[in-house]
C-alpha positions, 0 to 999 in steps of 0.5 A: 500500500503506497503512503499518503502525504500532506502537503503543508504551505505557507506564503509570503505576499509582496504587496506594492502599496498605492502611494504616489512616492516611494517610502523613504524618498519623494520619487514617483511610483508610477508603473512604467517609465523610461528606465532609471527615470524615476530614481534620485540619490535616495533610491539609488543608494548614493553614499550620504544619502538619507531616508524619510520614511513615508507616513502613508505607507504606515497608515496603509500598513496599519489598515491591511493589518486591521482588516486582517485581525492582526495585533498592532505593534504600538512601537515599532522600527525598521532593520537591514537586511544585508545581501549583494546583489545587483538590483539591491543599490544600496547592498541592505534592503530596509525591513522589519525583522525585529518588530515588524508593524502588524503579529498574529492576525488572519483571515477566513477561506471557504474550502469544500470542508467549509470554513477555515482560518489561516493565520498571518504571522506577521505584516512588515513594511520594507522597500522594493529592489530595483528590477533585472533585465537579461539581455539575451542578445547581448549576453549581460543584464541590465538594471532599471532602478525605477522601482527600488525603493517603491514601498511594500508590505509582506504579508507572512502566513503560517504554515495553515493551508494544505492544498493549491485550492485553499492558496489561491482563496487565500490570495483571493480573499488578501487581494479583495482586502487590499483593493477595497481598502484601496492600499494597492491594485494587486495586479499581478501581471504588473507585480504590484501583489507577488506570492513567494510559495513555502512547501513540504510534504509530510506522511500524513499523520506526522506531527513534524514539517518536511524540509521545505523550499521557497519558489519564487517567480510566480505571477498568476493564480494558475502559475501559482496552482500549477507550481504547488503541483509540481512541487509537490510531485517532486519532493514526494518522488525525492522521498520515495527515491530515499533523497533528502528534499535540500531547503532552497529557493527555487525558481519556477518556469511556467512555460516549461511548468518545472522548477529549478533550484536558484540558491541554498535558502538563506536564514535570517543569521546570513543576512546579518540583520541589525537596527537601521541607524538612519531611521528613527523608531516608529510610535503608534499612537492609540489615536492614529490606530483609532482615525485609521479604524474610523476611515476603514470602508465596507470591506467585501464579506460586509457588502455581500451580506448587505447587497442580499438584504437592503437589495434582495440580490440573490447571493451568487449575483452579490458575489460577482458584483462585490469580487471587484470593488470598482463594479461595486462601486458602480453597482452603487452609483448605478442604483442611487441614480435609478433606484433599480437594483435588480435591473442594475444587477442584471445588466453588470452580471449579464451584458457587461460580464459577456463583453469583458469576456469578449474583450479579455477585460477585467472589471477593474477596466470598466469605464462606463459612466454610472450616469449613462447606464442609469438613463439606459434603464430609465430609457427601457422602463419608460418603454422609450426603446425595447430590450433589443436596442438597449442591449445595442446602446449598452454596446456602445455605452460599454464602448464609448460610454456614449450618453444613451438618450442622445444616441437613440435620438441621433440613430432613430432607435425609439420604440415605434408605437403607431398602431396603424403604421404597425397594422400595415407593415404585419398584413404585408407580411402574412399576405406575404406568407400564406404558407404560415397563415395554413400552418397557423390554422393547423395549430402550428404555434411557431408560424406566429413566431415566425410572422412576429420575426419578420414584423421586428425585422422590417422594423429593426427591432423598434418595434414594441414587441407586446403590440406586435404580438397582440396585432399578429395574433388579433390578423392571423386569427382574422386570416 
């Protein structure tokens, strides 16, 4: 009988926080730019150079850390970190070992056993590297420093989640977080959110951890799960094989979906910590924790029980409005200027999810104006234009966030409701088809369907379709 193993994993998340300057210096953050255009004798690490720690990025420490249930640490200060290499400019990063600004929080996944709790050993502020880029035509590396010095939080899980499936709910639930407390983006693909995934295996039963690794370069959800796997796989096979699994830091590659060892993993006594001499301890007063608490928002699991009972909202669809906080800001201002929740909801969850499909778009991209699509529900429950055509004008409105009575006015698009002009077109119709007026005798329900069809086609769908189906069936019954 072959062994079961437990896979235990804990994360390290890199979160590049959304102040416009760095954290000890006044240089933008912006994402982009020319190469080492961003930078100043601060963040380049220039011998006399001093830092000034950036008050935003405690305000924003402190939040995340309150969202998460964490204790506060009222005293708190930064160290160095001593390593050498090229990105590093100054050879130390600036962070917090000693005492680090948030200890002993969690939060809640939902897992298919239920509801868990996964703890956060520690948040603690610390500054970005610069970035390396591996010229392969010219066989050397060149170094951008516009983002050393970016400040960041990392957030340190303890090793509580056991499956690819409860990592990613995990990241899920940090991500939401953070973008509703509006601390950061956490857009993976531009490494401002950045998972560092620790992994051993275990025979399950065991009491004591396996020897773990560190994997590095991990930029998407799906990376992320198919790194898990294959880490997993690999240290099971090593321990079948009678090998020891070595504690490193491995590298992950996607396209090729293995990993490769980077370096021997590093514990705290090789990076030769001490206090940074050139900054001063950071005391946190209880009135500042208190004014942070105060400006905290409605975070996600609050809006979602809220949006199911002030707006009767079935919980799938609260779901999926609150999974990103910019659709449910719009949700929000959609229904304050309409006083339409459902109408509101179905439009967000069924036309605007179809075209940011169509487009590869995530909600975050949606720039529609809460306006416009509050006039285009006003326009169809007024009956000014039928279903079809506002399905179109959304087109455009998603688009262009075109103003919608101003574009049923310039393309002609209202709903025709001359009974008369109605009357005329149908009888040309079933005069057309006599076939479909026999086969409507016999009982053929779908011959009247099929002269409705026509009815709104001749018309380009402005037809109101509750007149034209009373008018078909009042002549066809006649015919």
């Amino acid at each position: 009988m072959s062994k079961q193993y437990e896979t235990v994993i804990g994360l390290e998340v890199h979160v590049e926080l959304a102040t416009k300057t760095k954290i000890f210096c006044g240089c933008s953050t912006a994402f982009g730019g020319a190469p080492n255009t961003h930078t100043c004798p601060v963040c380049t690490g220039m011998p006399g150079s001093l830092p000034v720690l950036n008050k935003q990025v405690v305000e924003y420490a402190l939040a995340v850390g309150l969202a998460t249930n964490c204790s506060i640490n009222q005293y708190c200060k930064f160290d160095r970190k001593n390593y050498f290499y090229p990105d590093n400019p100054q050879n130390y990063q600036i962070s917090q070992l000693y005492l680090p600004i948030c200890h002993d929080g969690w939060v809640e996944i939902e897992t298919t056993a239920g509801k868990k709790k996964i703890g956060i050993h520690e948040i603690h502020m610390e500054e970005d590297a610069g970035k390396l880029i591996h010229d392969e035509w010219d066989d050397c590396s060149l170094v951008d420093y516009n983002r050393s010095g970016v400040p960041l939080i990392e957030i340190v899980s303890e090793p509580d989640m056991r499956s690819a499936d409860e990592v990613i709910a995990y990241l899920e639930k940090l991500r939401l977080i953070i973008q509703y407390l509006g601390a950061s983006d956490c857009k993976l693909q531009e490494g401002s959110m950045r998972a560092d995934v620790n992994l051993s295996v275990r025979e399950a039963g065991a009491e004591q951890f396996g020897t773990r690794t560190e994997m590095k370069n991990l930029n998407s959800f799906k990376a992320i799960a198919r790194a898990i796997e294959g880490e997993r796989k690999r240290q099971i096979e090593l321990i079948e094989e009678g090998k020891k699994v070595i504690q490193e830091t491995r590298r992950w590659d996607d396209n090729k979906e293995s990993s490769h060892a980077m370096r021997s993993k590093e514990d705290a006594q090789d990076y030769r910590y001490f206090p940074d001499p050139d900054l001063m301890p950071v005391w946190i007063s209880d009135e500042w924790i208190q004014r942070v608490k105060d400006r905290q928002p409605e975070l996600r699991t609050e809006k979602l029980t809220r949006y199911q009972k002030e707006f009767q909202i079935p919980q799938y669809d609260a779901e999926i409005l609150t999974s990103s906080k910019h659709m449910a800001d719009i949700f929000e201002a959609t229904v304050e200027l309409c006083s339409k929740p459902k109408e509101v909801s179905n439009w967000l969850m069924v036309e605007t999810m179809r075209l940011l499909k169509e487009h590869e778009q995530d909600p975050e991209e949606i720039h529609f104006s809460p306006k416009h699509l509050a006039e285009l529900i006003k326009l169809v429950d007024a009956g000014t234009i039928n279903r079809t055509v506002a399905k179109t004008v959304f087109e455009e409105i998603f688009a262009n966030d075109v103003d919608p009575e101003q574009y049923v006015e310039e393309k002609g698009l209202k709903v025709v409701n001359d009974e008369g002009a109605l009357r005329t077109e149908i009888q040309k119709i079933i005069d057309a088809n006599p076939q479909s007026v026999e086969d409507y005798r016999n009982g053929k329900q779908k011959a009247m369907g099929f002269i409705v069809g026509q009815t709104m086609r001749a018309m380009k769908g402005k037809a109101d379709p509750g007149l034209v189906n009373q008018i078909v069936k009042e002549l066809m019954d006649k015919a």
